[in-house]
DOVEXPA-424961 format. One record per residue (C-alpha): residue number from 1; x, y, z. Coordinates in steps of 0.5 Angstrom, whole numbers, plus 500, padded with zeros to 3 digits. Example, Ala and Ser with C-alpha at 12.3 -4.5 7.8 and 13.67 -1.06 7.14 Angstrom:
{pt 1; {525; 491; 516}}
{pt 2; {527; 498; 514}}
//
This chain:
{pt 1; {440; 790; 891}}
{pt 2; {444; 785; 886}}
{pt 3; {440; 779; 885}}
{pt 4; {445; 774; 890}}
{pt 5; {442; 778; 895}}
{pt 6; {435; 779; 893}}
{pt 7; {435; 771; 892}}
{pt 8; {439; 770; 898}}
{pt 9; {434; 775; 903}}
{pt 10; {428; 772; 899}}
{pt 11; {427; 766; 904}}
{pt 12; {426; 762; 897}}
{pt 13; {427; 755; 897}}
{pt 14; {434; 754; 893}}
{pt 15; {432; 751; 886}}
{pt 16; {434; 744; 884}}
{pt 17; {441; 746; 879}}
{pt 18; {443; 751; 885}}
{pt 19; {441; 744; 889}}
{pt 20; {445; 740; 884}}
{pt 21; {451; 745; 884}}
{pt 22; {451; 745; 891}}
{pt 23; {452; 738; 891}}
{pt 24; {458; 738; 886}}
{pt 25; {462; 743; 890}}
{pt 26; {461; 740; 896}}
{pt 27; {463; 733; 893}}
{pt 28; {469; 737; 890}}
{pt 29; {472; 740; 895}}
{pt 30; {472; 733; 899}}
{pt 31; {476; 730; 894}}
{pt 32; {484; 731; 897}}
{pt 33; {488; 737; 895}}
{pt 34; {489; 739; 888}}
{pt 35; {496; 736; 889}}
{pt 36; {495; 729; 892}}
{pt 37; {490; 728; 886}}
{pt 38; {495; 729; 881}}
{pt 39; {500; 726; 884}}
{pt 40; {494; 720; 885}}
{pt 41; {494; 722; 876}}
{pt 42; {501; 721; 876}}
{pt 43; {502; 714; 878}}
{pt 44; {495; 712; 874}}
{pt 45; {499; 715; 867}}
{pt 46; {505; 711; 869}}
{pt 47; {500; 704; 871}}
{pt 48; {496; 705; 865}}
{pt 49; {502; 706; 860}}
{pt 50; {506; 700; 862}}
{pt 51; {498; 696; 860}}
{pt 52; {497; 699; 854}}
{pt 53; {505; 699; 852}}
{pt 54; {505; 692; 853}}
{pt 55; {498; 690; 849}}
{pt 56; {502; 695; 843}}
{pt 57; {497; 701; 843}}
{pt 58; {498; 705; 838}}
{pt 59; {495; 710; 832}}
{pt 60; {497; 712; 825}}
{pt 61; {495; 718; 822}}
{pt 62; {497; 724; 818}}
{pt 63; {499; 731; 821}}
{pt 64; {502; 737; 820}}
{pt 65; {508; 739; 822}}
{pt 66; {514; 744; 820}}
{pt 67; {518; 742; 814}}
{pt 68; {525; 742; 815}}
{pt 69; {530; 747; 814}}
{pt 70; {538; 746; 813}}
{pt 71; {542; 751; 816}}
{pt 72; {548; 753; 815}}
{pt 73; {553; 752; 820}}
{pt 74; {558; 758; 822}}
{pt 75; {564; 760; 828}}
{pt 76; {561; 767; 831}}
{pt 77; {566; 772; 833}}
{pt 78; {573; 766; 831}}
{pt 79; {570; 762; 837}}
{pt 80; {571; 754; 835}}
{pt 81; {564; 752; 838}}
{pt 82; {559; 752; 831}}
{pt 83; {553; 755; 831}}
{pt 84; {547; 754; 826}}
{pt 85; {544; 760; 822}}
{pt 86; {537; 759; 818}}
{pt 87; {534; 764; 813}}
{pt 88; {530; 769; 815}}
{pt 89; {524; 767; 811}}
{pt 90; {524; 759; 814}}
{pt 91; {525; 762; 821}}
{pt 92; {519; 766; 821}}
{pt 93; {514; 764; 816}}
{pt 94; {516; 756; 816}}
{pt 95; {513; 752; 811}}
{pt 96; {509; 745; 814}}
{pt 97; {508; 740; 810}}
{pt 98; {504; 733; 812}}
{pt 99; {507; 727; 816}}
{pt 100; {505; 720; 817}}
{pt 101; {506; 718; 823}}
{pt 102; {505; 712; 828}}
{pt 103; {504; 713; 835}}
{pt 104; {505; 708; 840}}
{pt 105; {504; 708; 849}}
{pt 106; {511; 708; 851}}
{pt 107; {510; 706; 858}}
{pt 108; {513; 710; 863}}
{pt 109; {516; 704; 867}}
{pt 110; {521; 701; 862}}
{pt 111; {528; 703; 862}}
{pt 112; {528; 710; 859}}
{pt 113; {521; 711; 862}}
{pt 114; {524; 711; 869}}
{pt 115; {530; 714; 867}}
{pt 116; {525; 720; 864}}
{pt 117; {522; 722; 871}}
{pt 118; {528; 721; 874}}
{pt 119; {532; 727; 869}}
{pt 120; {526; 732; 867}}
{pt 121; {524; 734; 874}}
{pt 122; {527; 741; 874}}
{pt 123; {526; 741; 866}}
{pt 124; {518; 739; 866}}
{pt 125; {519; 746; 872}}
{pt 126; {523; 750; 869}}
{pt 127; {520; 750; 862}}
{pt 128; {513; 749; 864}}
{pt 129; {511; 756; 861}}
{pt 130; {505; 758; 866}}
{pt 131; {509; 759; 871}}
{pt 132; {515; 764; 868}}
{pt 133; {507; 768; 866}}
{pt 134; {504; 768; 873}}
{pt 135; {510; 770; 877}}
{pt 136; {512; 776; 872}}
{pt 137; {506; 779; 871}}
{pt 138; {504; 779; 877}}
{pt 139; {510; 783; 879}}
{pt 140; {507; 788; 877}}
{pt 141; {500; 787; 878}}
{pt 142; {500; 785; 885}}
{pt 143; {504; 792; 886}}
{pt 144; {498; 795; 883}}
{pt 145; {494; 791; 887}}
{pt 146; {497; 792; 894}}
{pt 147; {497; 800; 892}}
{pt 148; {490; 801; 891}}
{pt 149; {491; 802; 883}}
{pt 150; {486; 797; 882}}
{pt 151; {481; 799; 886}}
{pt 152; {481; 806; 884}}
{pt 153; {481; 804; 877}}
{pt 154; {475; 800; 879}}
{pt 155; {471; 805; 883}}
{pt 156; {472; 810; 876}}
{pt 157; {470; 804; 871}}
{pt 158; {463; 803; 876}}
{pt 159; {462; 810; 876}}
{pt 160; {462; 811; 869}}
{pt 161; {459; 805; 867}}
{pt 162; {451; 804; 868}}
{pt 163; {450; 798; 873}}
{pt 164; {446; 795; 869}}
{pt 165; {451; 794; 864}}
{pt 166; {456; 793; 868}}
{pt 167; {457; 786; 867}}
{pt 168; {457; 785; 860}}
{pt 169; {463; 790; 859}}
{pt 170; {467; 786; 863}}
{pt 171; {465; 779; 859}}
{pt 172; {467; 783; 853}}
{pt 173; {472; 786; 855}}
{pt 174; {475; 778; 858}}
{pt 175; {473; 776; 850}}
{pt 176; {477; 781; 847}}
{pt 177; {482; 780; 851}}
{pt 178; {485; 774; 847}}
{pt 179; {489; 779; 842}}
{pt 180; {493; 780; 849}}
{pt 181; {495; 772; 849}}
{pt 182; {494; 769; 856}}
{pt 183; {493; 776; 859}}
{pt 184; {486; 776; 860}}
{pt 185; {486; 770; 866}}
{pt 186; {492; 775; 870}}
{pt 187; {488; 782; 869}}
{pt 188; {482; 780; 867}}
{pt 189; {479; 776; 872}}
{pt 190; {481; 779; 879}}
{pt 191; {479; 785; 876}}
{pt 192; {471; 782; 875}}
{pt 193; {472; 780; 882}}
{pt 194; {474; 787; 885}}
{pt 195; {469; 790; 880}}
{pt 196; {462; 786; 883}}
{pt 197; {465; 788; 890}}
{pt 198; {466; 794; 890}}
{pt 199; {458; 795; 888}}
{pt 200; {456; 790; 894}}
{pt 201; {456; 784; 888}}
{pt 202; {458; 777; 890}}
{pt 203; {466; 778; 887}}
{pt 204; {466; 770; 886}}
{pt 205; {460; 772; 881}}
{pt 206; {465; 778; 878}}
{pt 207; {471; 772; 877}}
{pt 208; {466; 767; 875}}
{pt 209; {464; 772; 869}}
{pt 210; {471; 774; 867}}
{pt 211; {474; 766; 867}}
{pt 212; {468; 764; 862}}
{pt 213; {469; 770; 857}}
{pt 214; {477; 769; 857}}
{pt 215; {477; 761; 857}}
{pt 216; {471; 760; 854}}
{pt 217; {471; 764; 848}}
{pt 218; {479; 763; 847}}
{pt 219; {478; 762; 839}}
{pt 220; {473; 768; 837}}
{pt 221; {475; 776; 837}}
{pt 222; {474; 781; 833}}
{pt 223; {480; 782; 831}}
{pt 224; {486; 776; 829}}
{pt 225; {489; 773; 834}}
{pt 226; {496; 771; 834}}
{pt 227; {494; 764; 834}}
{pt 228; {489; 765; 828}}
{pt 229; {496; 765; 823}}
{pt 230; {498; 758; 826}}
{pt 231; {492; 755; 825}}
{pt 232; {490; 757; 819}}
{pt 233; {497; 756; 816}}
{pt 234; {496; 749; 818}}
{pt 235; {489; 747; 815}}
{pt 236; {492; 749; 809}}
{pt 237; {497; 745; 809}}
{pt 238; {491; 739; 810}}
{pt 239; {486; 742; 805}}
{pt 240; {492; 741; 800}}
{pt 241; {491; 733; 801}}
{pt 242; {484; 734; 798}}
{pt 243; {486; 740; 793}}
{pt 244; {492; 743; 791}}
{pt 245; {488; 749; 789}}
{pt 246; {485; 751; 795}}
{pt 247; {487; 755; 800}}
{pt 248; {483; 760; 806}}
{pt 249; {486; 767; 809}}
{pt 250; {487; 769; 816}}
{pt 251; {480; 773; 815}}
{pt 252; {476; 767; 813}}
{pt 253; {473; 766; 820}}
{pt 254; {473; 773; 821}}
{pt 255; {465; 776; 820}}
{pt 256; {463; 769; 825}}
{pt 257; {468; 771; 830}}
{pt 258; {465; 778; 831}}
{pt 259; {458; 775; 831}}
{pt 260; {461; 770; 836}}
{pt 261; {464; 775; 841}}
{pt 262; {457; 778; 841}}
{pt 263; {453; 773; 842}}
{pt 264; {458; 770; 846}}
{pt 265; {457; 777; 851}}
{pt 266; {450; 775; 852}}
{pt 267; {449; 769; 854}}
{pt 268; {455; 769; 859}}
{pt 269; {452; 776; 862}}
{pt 270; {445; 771; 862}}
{pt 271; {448; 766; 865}}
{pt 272; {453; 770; 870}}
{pt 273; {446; 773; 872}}
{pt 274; {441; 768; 872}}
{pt 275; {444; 763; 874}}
{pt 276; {451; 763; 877}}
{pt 277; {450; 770; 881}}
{pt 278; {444; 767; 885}}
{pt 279; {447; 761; 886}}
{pt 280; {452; 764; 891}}
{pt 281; {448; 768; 895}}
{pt 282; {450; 774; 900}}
{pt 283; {457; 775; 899}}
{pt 284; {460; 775; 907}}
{pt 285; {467; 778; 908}}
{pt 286; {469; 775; 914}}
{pt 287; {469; 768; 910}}
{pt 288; {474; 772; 905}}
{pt 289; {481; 770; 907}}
{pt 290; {485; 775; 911}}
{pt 291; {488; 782; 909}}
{pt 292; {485; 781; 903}}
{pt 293; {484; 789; 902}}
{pt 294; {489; 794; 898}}
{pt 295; {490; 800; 900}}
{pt 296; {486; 806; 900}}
{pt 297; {488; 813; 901}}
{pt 298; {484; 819; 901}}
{pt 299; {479; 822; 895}}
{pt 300; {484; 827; 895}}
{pt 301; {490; 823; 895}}
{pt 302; {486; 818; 890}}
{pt 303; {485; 822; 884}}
{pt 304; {493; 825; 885}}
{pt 305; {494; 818; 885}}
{pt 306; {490; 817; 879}}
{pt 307; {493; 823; 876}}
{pt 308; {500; 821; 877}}
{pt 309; {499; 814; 874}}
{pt 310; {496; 817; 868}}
{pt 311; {503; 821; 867}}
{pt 312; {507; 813; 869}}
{pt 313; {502; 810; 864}}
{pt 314; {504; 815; 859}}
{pt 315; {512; 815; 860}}
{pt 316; {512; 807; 859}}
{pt 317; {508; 808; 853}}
{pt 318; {512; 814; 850}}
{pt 319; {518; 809; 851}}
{pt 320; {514; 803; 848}}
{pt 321; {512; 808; 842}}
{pt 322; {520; 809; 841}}
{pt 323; {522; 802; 841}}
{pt 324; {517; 800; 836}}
{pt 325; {515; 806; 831}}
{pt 326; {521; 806; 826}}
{pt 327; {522; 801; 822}}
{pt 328; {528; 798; 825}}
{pt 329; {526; 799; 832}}
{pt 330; {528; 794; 837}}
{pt 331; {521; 791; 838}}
{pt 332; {520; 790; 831}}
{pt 333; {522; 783; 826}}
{pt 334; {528; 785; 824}}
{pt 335; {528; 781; 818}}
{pt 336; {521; 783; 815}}
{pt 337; {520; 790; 819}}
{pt 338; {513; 788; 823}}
{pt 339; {511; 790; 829}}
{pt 340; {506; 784; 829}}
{pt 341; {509; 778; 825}}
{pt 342; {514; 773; 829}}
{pt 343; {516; 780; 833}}
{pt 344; {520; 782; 840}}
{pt 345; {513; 786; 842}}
{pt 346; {509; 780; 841}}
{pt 347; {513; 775; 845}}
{pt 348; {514; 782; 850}}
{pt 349; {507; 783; 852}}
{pt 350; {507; 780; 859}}
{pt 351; {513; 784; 861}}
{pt 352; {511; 790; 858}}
{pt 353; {503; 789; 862}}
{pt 354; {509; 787; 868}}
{pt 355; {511; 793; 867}}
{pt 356; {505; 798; 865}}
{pt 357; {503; 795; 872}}
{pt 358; {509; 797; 875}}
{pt 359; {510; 804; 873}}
{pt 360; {502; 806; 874}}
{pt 361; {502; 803; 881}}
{pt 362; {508; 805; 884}}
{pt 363; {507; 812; 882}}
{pt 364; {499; 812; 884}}
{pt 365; {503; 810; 892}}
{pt 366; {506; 816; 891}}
{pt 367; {501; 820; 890}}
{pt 368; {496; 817; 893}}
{pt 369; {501; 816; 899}}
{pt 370; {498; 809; 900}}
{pt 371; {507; 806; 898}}
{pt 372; {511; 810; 903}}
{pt 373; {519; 809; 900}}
{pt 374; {522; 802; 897}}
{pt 375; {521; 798; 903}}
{pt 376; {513; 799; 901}}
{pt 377; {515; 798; 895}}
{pt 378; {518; 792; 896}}
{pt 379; {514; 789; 902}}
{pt 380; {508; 790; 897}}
{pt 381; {511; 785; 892}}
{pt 382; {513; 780; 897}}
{pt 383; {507; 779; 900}}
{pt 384; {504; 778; 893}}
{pt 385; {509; 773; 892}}
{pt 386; {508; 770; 898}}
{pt 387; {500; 768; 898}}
{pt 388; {503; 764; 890}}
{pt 389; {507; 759; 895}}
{pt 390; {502; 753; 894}}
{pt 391; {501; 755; 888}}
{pt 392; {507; 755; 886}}
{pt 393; {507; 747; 889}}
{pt 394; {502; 746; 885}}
{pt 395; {504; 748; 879}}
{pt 396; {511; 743; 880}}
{pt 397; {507; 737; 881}}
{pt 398; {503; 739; 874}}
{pt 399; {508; 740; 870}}
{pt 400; {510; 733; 872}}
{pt 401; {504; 730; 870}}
{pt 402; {504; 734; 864}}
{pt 403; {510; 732; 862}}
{pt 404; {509; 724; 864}}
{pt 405; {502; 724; 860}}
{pt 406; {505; 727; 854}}
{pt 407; {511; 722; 854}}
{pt 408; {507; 716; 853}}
{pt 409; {502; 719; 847}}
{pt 410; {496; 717; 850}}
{pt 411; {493; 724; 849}}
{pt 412; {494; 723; 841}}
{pt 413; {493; 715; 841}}
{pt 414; {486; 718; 844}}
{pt 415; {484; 723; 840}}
{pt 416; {487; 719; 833}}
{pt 417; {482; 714; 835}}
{pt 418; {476; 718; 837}}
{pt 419; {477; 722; 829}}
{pt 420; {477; 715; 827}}
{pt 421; {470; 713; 829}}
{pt 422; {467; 720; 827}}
{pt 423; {470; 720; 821}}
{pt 424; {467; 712; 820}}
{pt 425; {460; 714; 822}}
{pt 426; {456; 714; 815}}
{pt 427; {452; 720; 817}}
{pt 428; {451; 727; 814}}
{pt 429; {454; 734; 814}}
{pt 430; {450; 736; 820}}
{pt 431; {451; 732; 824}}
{pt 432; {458; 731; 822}}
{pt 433; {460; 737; 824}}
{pt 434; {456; 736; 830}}
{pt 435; {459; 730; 831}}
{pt 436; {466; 734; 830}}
{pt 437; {464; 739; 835}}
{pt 438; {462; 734; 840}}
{pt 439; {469; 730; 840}}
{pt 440; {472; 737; 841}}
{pt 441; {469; 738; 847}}
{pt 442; {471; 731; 850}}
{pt 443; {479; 732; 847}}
{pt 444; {480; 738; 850}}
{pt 445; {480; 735; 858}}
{pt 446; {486; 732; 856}}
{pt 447; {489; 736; 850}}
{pt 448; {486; 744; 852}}
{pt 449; {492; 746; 847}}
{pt 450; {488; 750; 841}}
{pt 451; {494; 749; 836}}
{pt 452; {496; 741; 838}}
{pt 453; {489; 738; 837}}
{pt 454; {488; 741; 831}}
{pt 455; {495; 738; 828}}
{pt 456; {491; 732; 829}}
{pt 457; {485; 734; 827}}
{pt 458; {486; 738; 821}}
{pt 459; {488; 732; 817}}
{pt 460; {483; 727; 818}}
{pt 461; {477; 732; 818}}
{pt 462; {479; 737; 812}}
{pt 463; {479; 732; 807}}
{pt 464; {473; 729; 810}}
{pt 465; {468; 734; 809}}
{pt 466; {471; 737; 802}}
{pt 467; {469; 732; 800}}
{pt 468; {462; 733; 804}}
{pt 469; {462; 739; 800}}
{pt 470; {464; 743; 807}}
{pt 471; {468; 748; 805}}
{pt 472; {475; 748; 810}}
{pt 473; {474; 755; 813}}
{pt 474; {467; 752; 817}}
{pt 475; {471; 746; 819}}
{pt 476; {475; 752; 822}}
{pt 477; {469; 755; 825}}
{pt 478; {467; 749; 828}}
{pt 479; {474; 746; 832}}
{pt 480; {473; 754; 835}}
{pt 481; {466; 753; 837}}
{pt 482; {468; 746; 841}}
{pt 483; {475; 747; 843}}
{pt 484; {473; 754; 848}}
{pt 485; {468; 752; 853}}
{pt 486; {470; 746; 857}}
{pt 487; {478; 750; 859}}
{pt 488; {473; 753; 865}}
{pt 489; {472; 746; 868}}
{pt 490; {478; 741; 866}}
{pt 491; {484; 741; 871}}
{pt 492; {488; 740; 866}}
{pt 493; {487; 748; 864}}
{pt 494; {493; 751; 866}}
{pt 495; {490; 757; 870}}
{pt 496; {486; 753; 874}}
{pt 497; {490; 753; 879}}
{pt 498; {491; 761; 878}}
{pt 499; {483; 761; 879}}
{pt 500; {483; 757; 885}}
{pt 501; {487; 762; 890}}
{pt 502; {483; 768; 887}}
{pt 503; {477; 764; 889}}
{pt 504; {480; 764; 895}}
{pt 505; {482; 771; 897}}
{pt 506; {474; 771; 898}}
{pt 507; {472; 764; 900}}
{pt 508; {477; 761; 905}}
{pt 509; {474; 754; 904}}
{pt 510; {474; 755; 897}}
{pt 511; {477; 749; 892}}
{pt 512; {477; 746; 886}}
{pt 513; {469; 743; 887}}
{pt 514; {467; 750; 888}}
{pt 515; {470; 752; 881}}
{pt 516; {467; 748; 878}}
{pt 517; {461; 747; 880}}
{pt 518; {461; 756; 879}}
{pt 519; {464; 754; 872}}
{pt 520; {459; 749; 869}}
{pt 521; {453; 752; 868}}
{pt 522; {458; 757; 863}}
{pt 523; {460; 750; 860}}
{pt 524; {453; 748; 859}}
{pt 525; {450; 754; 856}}
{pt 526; {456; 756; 853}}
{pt 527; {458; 750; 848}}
{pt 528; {449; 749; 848}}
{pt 529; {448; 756; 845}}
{pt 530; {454; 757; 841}}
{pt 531; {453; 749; 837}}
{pt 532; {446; 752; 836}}
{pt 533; {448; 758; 833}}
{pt 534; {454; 756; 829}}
{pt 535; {449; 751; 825}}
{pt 536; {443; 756; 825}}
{pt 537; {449; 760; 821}}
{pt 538; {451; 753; 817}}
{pt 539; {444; 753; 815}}
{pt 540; {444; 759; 813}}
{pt 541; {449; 760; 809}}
{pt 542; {452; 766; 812}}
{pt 543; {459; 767; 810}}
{pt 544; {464; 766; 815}}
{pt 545; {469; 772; 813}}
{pt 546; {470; 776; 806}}
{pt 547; {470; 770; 800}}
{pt 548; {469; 764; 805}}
{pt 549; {462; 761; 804}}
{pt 550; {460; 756; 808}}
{pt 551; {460; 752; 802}}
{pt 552; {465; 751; 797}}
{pt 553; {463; 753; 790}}
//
C-alpha cells in the first residue's frame, strides 16, 4: 500500500504543512480563472508602465550580447530581390562582445505603446514558441496515448523496476531529460502520473515528481546540455571585463552538475514521499475528469502490440541514423560537419520525438488492435487536440502578457536594480554567493528564461567576485542553483498551464492553487538543500569540473 493511502486510511490528524497546503490550494483555486488573472496582469503592466515612464524609471548596466556581423548582399537565382549572406563561422559560432546599455520603461500607453498592442497580437501568438511545441508533440503523444502505447510501456517499466525505486527512476530519468530541451515536460510528466497510477499511487504525486525533476533541476545533468554553450560563451565574454586572460570550458561546471543530478534525485524522491504523496491522500477516480482511460487490448494483443511498435521504433531510427550518419547527412551542419553544434537534428528534436511517438503508436494500435483503420487514427488525434481548446486560450492571453511585460523593460530595470544592491552590500563571498543565489531565485518569477538573465547577470557579478577571488565557473554553478527551483511555482512558467490540464485529467476541480501548493514544498526543499550543498562544495574546495577549482589560482 502506497504511504497516501496509508496516511489516508490511518485516521490520523492531517499535519500542519499538510493544513497549510490545503489552505493555499484552496485559496488558490478561489482566484478567478487563469485567463481572467493575466488578463487582470495585463492592465496592471500597462497601468504601472505609464507610472514608472513617466517618473523616468530606467537602469544602466553592462551586458553581453552578439557582436555584429557584415553581411554581404546577393541576388539568388537572377531574382531582383536581394538577399544577405553571413559567414558560416559568425552564424554558428557568433562572437559576443559587452554593450552599456541604459534601459528605461516605456509605457504601454503612449503612441507607440498602443500602437503595439493593437499590431503584435497575432504575432505575440504565432511567435510564442510553447505553443508550436505543445501542439506537435502532442501529435504524436496523445496518438500513443489514446492507443495504449503509453500504459503498456508503463506496465513493463513497473514490472521490471523494484516498487521502491520506482520513484526515484522517474525523478532521474526527469533530471537527465534536459539534454532533450523541453522534452521532459511533454513525455516525462504525463508518464509519472500514469506510472503512480498504474501501482495504485496517487498519479498527482507521479506528475508532481516529475514536474520538480524537469523544471527544478533545468541547469544540472550529467552530460552538457545545449544550453550550457550559450551560457558559458557569455561568461567568458563577462570574465574578459576582469581578465583578458581567463576564460572557463564547456566542462567547467561538469563534476558539480553529476553530483548535483544525484543529489537532486534524492531529495525530490524524499519530498515526493514524505511530503507531497501523503498530502494527497487516497486517490479517487471518479474525481478524475471523464474518458481519461486509453485503450487496452488483451495481454496477448498487448505484447504484439509492443512487438510491433519495437519494429516502428527501429524503422524511424534506422531512418534517423541515415539522415545523420555520414559526414554530409542532411541532419548535420553543414558548414562544420556536427551533429550537435547549431544542427538541424538538434533544432528537429520535437518533430523527431512527434514522430517516434507517432510511428510506435500507430503500429502498437495495429497490433494490439486498440486503433482500427485511419479513422481511429485520426479520431485518436482529434480528441487530443480537443482536450488542448482552453489551453490553447490561454496560452493566447500569456503570449500577450509576455509580450507587453517585455515591451516596457521592467523585467531588466528590476533585476539591474536588485544586482546593483547585491553587489553594494559590503559583505564577504559567502554570503555573496548566497546572497547572489538568493536574487536568482526572486528573478526567476519574472525572468524563468535561463540565458536572458544571465546576460544581465553575468557582467555585473563576474567581475565582482574575481575580484573576491571567486573563480567565474562557481559564480556559474551558483546562478544554476538558484535559476531551476522556483520555474515549478511561477506562473510565468510556460508549461504551467500544460501542467494545470494534466492536473486535471485526474482532479476535475484541480487549478493553479493546486499546483502550487503540490509544488512548493519541492521549491522549498529544493533551493534549501541545493544552497547548502553547493556552499558545503564552496568550503570544501571541491572542483567544479576537470581544471576549474572553486577558487582562482
Amino acid at each position: 500500500m502506497s504511504t497516501a493511502v496509508a496516511a489516508a486510511d490511518d485516521g490520523g490528524k492531517r499535519s500542519f504543512t499538510q493544513r497549510m497546503l490545503d489552505g493555499i490550494e484552496k485559496a488558490g483555486n478561489k482566484v478567478p480563472h487563469p485567463a481572467v488573472i493575466f488578463l487582470l496582469l495585463i492592465v496592471l503592466v500597462i497601468v504601472l508602465s505609464a507610472i514608472l515612464s513617466a517618473v523616468g524609471v530606467k537602469a544602466t548596466y553592462e551586458s553581453v550580447a552578439p557582436a555584429p556581423v557584415a553581411g554581404e548582399l546577393y541576388y539568388p537565382q537572377g531574382t531582383t530581390e536581394p538577399s544577405v549572406s553571413y559567414p558560416p563561422e559568425a552564424l554558428h559560432h557568433p562572437a559576443v562582445e559587452v554593450t552599456h546599455e541604459t534601459t528605461k520603461i516605456e509605457s504601454l500607453l503612449t503612441a507607440d505603446g498602443v500602437r503595439f498592442i493593437f499590431t503584435s497580437a497575432v504575432d505575440n501568438f504565432t511567435s510564442f514558441g510553447v505553443v508550436g511545441v505543445i501542439l506537435v508533440a502532442m501529435v504524436g503523444v496523445g496518438l500513443a496515448e489514446e492507443a495504449g502505447l503509453i500504459g503498456a510501456l508503463i506496465r513493463k517499466l513497473v514490472a521490471v523496476s523494484p516498487p521502491a525505486t520506482l520513484t526515484f527512476i522517474i525523478v532521474l530519468l526527469g533530471i537527465l531529460s534536459s539534454i532533450a530541451s523541453d522534452a521532459g515536460y511533454l513525455v516525462l510528466i504525463p508518464l509519472g502520473a500514469v506510472a503512480f497510477k498504474s501501482v495504485g499511487r496517487h498519479p498527482l504525486a507521479g506528475l508532481a515528481a516529475a514536474f520538480a525533476a524537469v523544471g527544478a533541476t533545468f541547469g544540472v545533468n550529467v552530460l552538457i546540455t545545449p544550453v550550457d554553450g550559450i551560457i558559458t560563451e557569455v561568461t567568458n565574454e563577462a570574465v574578459r571585463l576582469a581578465d583578458p586572460g581567463l576564460t572557463i570550458d564547456l566542462t567547467s561546471n561538469l563534476y558539480f552538475g553529476i553530483a548535483s543530478t544525484f543529489f537532486l534525485a534524492i531529495v525530490i524522491t524524499f519530498v515526493t514521499e514524505k511530503f507531497v504523496e501523503p498530502s494527497l491522500g487516497r486517490y479517487i477516480p471518479h474525481q478524475a475528469a471523464e474518458d481519461t482511460e486509453a485503450a487496452e487490448g488483451s495481454p496477448e494483443g498487448e505484447a504484439r502490440g509492443l512487438r510491433w511498435a519495437l519494429y516502428g521504433l527501429l524503422g524511424v531510427l534506422l531512418v534517423l541514423v541515415l539522415l545523420s550518419v555520414f559526414p554530409s547527412a542532411p541532419l548535420r551542419n553543414q558548414d562544420t560537419g556536427s551533429l550537435f553544434d547549431d544542427s538541424p537534428f538538434m533544432d528537429s528534436l520535437i518533430f523527431i520525438i512527434m514522430l517516434l511517438f507517432l510511428v510506435t503508436g500507430l503500429c502498437y494500435g495495429a497490433g494490439a488492435k486498440t486503433l482500427k483503420g485511419s479513422a481511429a487514427a485520426m479520431a485518436a488525434i482529434t480528441k487530443t487536440f480537443a482536450g488542448l481548446g482552453g489551453l490553447i486560450f490561454l496560452l493566447l492571453i500569456i503570449a500577450q502578457f509576455i509580450a507587453y511585460f517585455n515591451y516596457t523593460n521592467m523585467a531588466t530595470v528590476i533585476a539591474v536594480k536588485l544586482a546593483d544592491a547585491l553587489e553594494r552590500a559590503n559583505v564577504g563571498a559567502v554570503w555573496l554567493l548566497i546572497g547572489f543565489v538568493l536574487v536568482t531565485l526572486v528573478l526567476d518569477i519574472i525572468i524563468p528564461g535561463v540565458i536572458p538573465k544571465w546576460a544581465i547577470f553575468a557582467p555585473i557579478f563576474i567581475p565582482l567576485f574575481i575580484r573576491l577571488g571567486v573563480a567565474p565557473q562557481t559564480v556559474l554553478a551558483a546562478y544554476r542553483v538558484g535559476d531551476g527551483p522556483m520555474n515549478i511555482v511561477t506562473p510565468l512558467m510556460v508549461y504551467i498551464p500544460f501542467i494545470v490540464l494534466l492536473t486535471q485529467k485526474y482532479k476535475k476541480e484541480a487549478g493553479v492553487g493546486t499546483v502550487v501548493s503540490m509544488m512548493l514544498p519541492y521549491t522549498l526543499i529544493v533551493a534549501g538543500t541545493w544552497l547548502l550543498f553547493f556552499i558545503a562544495w564552496y568550503l570544501l574546495g571541491i572542483p567544479l569540473g576537470p581544471g576549474a577549482p572553486v577558487h582562482l589560482p
